[in-house]
C-alpha positions, -999 to +999 in steps of 0.1 A: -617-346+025-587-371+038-596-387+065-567-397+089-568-432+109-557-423+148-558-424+179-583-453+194-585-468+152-550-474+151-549-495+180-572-517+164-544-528+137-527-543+159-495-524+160-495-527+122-508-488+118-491-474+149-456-480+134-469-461+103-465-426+100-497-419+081-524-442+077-555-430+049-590-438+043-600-423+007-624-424-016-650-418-040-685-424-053-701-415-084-734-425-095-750-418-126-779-422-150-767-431-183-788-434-214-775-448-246-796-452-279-787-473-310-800-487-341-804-517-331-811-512-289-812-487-264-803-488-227-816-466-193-800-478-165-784-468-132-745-468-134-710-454-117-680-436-130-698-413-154-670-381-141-647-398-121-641-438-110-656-447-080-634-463-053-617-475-017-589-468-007-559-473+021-525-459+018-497-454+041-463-440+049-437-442+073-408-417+072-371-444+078-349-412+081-319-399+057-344-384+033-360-422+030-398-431+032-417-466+028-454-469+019-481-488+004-510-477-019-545-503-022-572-489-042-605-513-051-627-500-080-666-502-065-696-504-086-716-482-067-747-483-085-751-528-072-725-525-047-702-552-063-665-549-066-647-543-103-624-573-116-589-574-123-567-598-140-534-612-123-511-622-152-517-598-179-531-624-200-565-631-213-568-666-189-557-641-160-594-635-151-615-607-163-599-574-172-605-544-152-639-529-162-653-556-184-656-587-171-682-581-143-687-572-109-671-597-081-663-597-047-638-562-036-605-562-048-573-538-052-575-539-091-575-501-097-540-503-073-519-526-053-485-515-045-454-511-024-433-481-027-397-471-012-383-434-016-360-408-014-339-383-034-333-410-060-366-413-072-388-441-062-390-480-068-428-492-067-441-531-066-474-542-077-506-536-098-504-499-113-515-481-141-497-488-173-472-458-187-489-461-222-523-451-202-513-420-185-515-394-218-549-414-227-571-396-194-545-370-184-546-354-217-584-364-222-608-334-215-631-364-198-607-378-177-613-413-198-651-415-181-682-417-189-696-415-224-676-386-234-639-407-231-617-401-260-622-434-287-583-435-284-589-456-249-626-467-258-615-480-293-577-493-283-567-527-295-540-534-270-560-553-249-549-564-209-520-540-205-538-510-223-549-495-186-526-514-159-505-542-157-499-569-130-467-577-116-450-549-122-416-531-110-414-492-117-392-464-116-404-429-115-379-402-117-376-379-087-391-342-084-370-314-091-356-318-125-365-283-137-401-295-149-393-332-163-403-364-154-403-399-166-412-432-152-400-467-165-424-500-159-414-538-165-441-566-158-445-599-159-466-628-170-452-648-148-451-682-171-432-710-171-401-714-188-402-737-223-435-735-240-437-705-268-461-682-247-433-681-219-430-645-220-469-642-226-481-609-205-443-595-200-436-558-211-417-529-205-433-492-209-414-456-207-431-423-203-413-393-203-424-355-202-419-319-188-445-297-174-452-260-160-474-239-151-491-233-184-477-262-205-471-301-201-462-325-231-457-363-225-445-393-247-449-430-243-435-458-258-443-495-249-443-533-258-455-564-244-450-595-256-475-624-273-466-654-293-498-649-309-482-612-320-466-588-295-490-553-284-474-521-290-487-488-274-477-459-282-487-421-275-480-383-269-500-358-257-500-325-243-519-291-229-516-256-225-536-235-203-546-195-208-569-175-196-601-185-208-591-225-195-574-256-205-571-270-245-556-305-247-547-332-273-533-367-281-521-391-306-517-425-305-507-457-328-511-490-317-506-526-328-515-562-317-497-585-338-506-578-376-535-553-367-529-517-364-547-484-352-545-452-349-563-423-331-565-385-320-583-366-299-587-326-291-605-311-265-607-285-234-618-276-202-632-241-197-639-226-163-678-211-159-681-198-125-685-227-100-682-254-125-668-262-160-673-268-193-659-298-208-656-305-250-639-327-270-636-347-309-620-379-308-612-410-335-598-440-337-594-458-368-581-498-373-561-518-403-587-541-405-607-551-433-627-520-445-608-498-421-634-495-396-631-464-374-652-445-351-654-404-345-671-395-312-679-356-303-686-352-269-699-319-246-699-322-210-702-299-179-695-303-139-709-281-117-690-283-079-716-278-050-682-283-027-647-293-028-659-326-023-693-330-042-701-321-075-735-327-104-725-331-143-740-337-172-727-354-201-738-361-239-721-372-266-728-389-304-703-411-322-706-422-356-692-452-374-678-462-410-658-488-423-681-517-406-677-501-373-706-509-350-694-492-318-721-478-294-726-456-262-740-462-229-746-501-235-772-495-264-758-511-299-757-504-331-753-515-365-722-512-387-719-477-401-747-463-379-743-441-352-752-443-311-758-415-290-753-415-249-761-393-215-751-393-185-763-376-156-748-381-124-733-369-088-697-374-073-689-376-039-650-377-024-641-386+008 
């Protein structure tokens, strides 16, 4: 459940919240108990974000009239499971600091979002940290939301590095609704170097999605670049799903490339409705250019179980298997090349 800031709160902004015309508190914490078993190691520990990413949250909106509306959106990814706050990185650039989700847990910041928004029957124009257009078909159209052990290899495997998730800097477009079912966005960000020296434009790149959706259908492509001297990143991806009676069956594609390397994934899967809770399934690879062409093919089989609207247990297991020299391995165990890594997670989710 939303919970609204009013009344006696407000007052406590300073003025700040009362010339708002909403003011939000939102989150959500998931804790989980994820096992992961290699040839080499294996792992029981206490994690987060085995279903969904745990966060904090504060959003706003005030209403300027004609149709118009200005507001603001910062989101903090929380490790949950020691209380520290997820990194970010603020240039899109490996000597930006750590990127989102692997370099450690720090003191709270907005890494998951940070933005300032206007809009009105144009469309809107949003400012800030946001997730990256080549990222939206990799968890919208992934039957595990990109979470947890089960996450299509497309995202786990990517090569595209900073900008694969979200980007820094960053001026957006997003088309408005009302277009019979279509929708698009348009992102540009920047590295923010200085002018002369060959990595200039270091961490600057421009990513379109575009799509059309309905009430049993929604297909979505995505084409992006952003610029190295070391090589420029290319992301690019479609995906789609089409829901029936009996639930939800999904799928992507994706090619990418940083500099020379290439790769290339897929991924099918579904959700399927079983009373209070679901059933979640889905095959996924992801396969590189490099020597050997090592790849990785991950089948995963999950299911949630909602004890509310807001709370919910699941239970997650999935196996990958590697070739090529691939030594890619679940829930923090490793593996050797060409062997394979199994993972579990068992957890609970809690929104606010």
């Amino acid at each position: 459940m939303k919970k609204y800031i009013a009344g006696s709160a407000a007052l406590l902004l300073a003025g700040t919240a009362a010339a708002q015309s909403s003011l939000t508190l939102f989150g959500l914490v998931d804790a989980n108990l994820s096992m992961g078993r290699g040839s080499l190691s294996k792992v029981t520990q206490l994690a987060n974000s085995g279903y969904q990413s745990s966060r904090l949250g504060f959003r706003g909106m005030e209403a300027l009239g004609g149709g118009l509306s200005a507001s603001f959106w910062l989101e903090a990814g929380v490790n949950n499971d020691n209380g520290s706050g997820q990194a970010t990185n603020t240039n899109n650039q490996g000597n930006g600091g750590a990127v989102a989700g692997i370099g450690g847990g720090q003191g709270l910041l907005f890494n998951r979002r940070s933005t300032l928004s206007v809009a009105g029957n144009f469309g809107e124009i949003r400012l800030g940290r946001d997730y990256t257009p080549q990222f939206w078909n990799l968890t919208v159209f992934d039957a595990f939301g990109s979470n947890g052990v089960g996450a299509s290899q497309t995202l786990r495997s990517v090569i595209t590095g900073v900008t694969s998730v979200r980007a820094s800097n960053s001026l957006a477009y997003f088309l408005p609704a009302g277009l019979g079912g279509f929708y698009g966005t348009v992102q540009h960000y920047l590295g923010e170097n200085a002018s002369g020296p060959a990595t200039a434009d270091d961490g600057k790149g421009t990513g379109v999605r575009a799509g059309f959706s309905n009430d049993v259908f929604q297909v979505a492509v995505t084409v992006s670049r952003t610029n190295y001297a070391a090589g420029d990143v290319r992301q690019d991806n479609v995906g789609g799903h089409y829901q029936f009676a009996m639930g939800r069956v999904m799928a992507q594609y994706s090619k990418d490339r940083n500099g020379a390397l290439t790769g290339k994934g897929w991924q099918v899967g579904g959700l399927f409705p079983v009373g209070a809770g679901e059933i979640r399934a889905a095959y996924s690879m992801y396969k590189t250019s490099a020597a050997g062409s090592p790849g990785s093919r991950k089948v995963a089989l999950g299911y949630v179980h909602n004890l509310s609207k807001r709370s919910a247990v699941y239970a997650t297991a999935a196996r990958l298997r590697n070739s090529g020299g691939a030594s890619q391995a679940l829930g923090g165990s490793t593996t050797a090349a060409n062997t394979s890594s199994t993972g579990f997670d068992f957890g609970l989710r809690h929104s606010f």
